[in-house]
C-alpha positions in Angstrom: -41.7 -97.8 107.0 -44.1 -100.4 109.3 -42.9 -103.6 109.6 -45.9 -106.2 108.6 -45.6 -109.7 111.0 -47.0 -112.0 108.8 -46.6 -115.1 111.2 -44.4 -115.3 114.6 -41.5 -116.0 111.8 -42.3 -114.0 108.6 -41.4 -110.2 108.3 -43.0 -108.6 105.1 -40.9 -104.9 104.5 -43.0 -102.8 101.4 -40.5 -101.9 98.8 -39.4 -97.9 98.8 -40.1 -96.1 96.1 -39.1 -98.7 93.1 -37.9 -101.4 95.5 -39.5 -104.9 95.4 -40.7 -106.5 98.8 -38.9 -107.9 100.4 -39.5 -110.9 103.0 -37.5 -112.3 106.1 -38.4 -115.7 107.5 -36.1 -116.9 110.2 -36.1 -120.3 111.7 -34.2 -121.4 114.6 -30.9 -119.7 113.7 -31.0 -119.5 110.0 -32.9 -116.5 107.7 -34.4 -116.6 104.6 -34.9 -113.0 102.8 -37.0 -113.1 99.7 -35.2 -110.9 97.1 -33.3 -107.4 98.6 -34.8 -104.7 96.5 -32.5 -102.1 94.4 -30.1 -101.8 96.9 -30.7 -98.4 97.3 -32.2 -98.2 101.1 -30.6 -101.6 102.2 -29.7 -99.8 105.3 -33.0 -98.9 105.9 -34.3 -102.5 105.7 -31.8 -103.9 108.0 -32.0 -101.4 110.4 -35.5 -102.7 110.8 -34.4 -106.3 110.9 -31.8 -105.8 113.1 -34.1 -103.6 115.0 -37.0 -105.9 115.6 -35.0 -108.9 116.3 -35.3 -110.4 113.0 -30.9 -110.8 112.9 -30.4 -111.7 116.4 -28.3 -114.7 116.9 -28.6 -115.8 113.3 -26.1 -118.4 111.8 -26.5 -118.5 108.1 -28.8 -116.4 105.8 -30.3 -117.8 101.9 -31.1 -114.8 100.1 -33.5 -116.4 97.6 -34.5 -114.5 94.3 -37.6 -114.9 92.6 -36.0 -113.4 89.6 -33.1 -111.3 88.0 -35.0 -107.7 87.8 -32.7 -105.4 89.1 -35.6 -104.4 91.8 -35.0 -107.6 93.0 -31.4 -108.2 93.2 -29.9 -104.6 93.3 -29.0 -105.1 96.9 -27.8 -108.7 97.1 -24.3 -108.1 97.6 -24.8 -105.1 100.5 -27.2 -107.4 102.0 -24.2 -110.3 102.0 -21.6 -107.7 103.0 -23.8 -106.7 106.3 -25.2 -110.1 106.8 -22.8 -113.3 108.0 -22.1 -116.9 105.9 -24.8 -116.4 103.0 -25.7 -118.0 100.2 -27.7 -117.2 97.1 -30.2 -119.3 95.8 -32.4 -119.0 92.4 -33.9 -121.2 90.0 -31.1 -122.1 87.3 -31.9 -119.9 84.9 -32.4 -117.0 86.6 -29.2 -117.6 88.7 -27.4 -118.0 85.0 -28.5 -114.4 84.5 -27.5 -113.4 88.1 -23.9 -115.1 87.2 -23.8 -113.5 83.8 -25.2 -110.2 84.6 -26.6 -109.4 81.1 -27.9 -105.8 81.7 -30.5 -106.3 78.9 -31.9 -109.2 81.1 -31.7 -107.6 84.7 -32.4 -104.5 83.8 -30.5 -102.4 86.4 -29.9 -99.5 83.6 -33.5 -98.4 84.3 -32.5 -97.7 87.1 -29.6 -95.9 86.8 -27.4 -98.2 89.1 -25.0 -100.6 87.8 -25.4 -104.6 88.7 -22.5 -106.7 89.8 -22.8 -110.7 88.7 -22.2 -113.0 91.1 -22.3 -116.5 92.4 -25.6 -118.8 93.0 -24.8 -121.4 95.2 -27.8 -122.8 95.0 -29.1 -123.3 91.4 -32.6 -125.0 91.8 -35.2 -126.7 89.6 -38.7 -127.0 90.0 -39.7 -129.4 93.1 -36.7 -128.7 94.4 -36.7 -127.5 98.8 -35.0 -124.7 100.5 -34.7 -125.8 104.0 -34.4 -123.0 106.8 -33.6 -124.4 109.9 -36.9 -126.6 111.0 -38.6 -125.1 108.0 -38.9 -126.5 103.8 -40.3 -124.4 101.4 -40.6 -125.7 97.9 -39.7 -124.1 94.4 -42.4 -123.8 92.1 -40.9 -122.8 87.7 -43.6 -120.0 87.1 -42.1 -118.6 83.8 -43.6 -115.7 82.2 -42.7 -112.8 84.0 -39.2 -113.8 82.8 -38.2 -117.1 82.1 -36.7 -118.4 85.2 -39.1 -116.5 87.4 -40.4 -118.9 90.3 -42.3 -118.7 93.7 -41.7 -120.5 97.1 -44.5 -122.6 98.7 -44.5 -122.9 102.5 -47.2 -125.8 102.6 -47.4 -125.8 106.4 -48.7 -122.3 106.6 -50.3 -122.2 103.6 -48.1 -119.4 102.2 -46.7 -118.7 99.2 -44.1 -115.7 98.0 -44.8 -115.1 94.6 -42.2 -112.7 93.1 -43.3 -110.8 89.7 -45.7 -113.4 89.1 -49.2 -112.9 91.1 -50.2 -109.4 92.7 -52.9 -108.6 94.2 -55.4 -107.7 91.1 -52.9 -108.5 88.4 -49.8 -110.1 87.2 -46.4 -109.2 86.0 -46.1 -107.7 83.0 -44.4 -109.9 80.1 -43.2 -107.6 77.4 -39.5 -107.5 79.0 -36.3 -109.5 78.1 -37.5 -113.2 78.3 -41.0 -112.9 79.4 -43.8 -114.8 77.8 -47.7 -114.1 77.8 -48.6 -117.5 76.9 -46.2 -119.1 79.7 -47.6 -116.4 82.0 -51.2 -118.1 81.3 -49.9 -121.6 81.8 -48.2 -120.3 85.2 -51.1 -119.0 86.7 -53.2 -122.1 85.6 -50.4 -124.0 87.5 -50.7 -121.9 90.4 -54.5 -121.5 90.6 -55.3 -124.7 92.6 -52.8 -124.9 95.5 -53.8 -124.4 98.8 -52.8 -120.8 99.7 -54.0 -118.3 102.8 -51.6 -115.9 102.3 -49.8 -115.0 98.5 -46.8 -112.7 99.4 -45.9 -110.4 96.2 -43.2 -109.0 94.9 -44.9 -105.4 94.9 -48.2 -104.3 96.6 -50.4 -105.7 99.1 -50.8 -109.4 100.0 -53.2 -111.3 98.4 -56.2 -112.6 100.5 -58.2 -114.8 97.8 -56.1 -116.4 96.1 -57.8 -118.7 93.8 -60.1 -115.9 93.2 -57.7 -113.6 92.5 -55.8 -115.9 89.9 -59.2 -116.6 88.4 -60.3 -112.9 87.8 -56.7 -112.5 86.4 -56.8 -115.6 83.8 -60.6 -113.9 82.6 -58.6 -110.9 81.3 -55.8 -112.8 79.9 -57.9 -115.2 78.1 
């Protein structure tokens, strides 16, 4: 696996096999990780980290989760167990499903691993900042994907982690347990005219054009 610098501060790792993404921006001497894959090769994504620096003389970590697919948040609590003084944080809804673990809703039977609920300390609406050391990045509600499903917005640099909701070419599919076709639509029309250089999926390449991209998207859908 190659480690993609996105910025100085952003690591982008490409999910193994079914793994999601999964993103570490560090500031000062806090760490954000965006979403921690199956859990499967945890060990092979923090041996990277650790390797390139990315865990060196970090205080407290946020593991944020743009949703409750099981690619997502298998490895949340290896990450924590590794990692020192972290919290989760999640929009509320999807954090009810991570504290309720409803294996309908996450999923985690396709692939054949077994999901352990647990705390969200930080339960956030839409609007609502995630500050990482000298650094705010702002929760954006993108149902459709699943109902809580959200992205992070790093206005400074333009950047914006997307989860399930915007790849590169498409969008994420809405035929599973709380996903919506017709929210999907509304999200990307939300989405469509911020100011983004960089869209950071949940799966696949980044995403170079992105009101482009959104806008070839929405002609399919509509």
């Amino acid at each position: 696996m190659i480690p993609i610098i996105i910025k100085p501060n952003i690591l982008m790792l490409r999910g193994l096999n079914l793994d999601s993404n999964i993103y570490f921006l560090k500031s000062k001497k806090s760490l954000l990780i965006v979403d921690t894959g199956t859990g499967v090769y945890w060990n092979k994504y923090l041996g990277i980290a650790e390797r390139e620096g990315w865990l060196r003389d970090i205080k407290d970590v946020i593991i944020f989760n743009t949703h409750e697919h099981f690619d997502h948040v298998g490895g949340n609590l290896i990450f924590k167990e590794k990692l020192r003084n972290v919290k989760f944080a999640a929009q509320r809804l999807t954090a009810k499903a991570l504290e309720d673990g409803d294996d309908y809703v996450i999923l985690s039977f396709y692939y054949g691993r077994r999901y352990e609920p647990h705390d969200v300390e930080l339960k956030l609406e839409d609007g609502e900042k995630i500050r990482i050391g000298n650094i705010e990045l702002t929760l954006l509600h993108t149902p459709g994907h699943t109902r809580g499903s959200s992205c992070l917005y790093y206005k400074e640099e333009k950047i914006m982690f997307t989860g399930d909701t915007v790849f590169a070419g498409t969008y994420g599919r809405t035929d599973l347990p709380t996903g919506d076709e017709s929210k999907m639509i509304e999200s990307l029309e939300f989405l469509k005219d911020f100011d983004v250089r960089i869209g950071l999926p949940g799966h696949g390449k980044i995403i170079n054009n992105w009101k482009e991209n959104i806008e070839a998207i929405l002609r399919v859908l509509k």
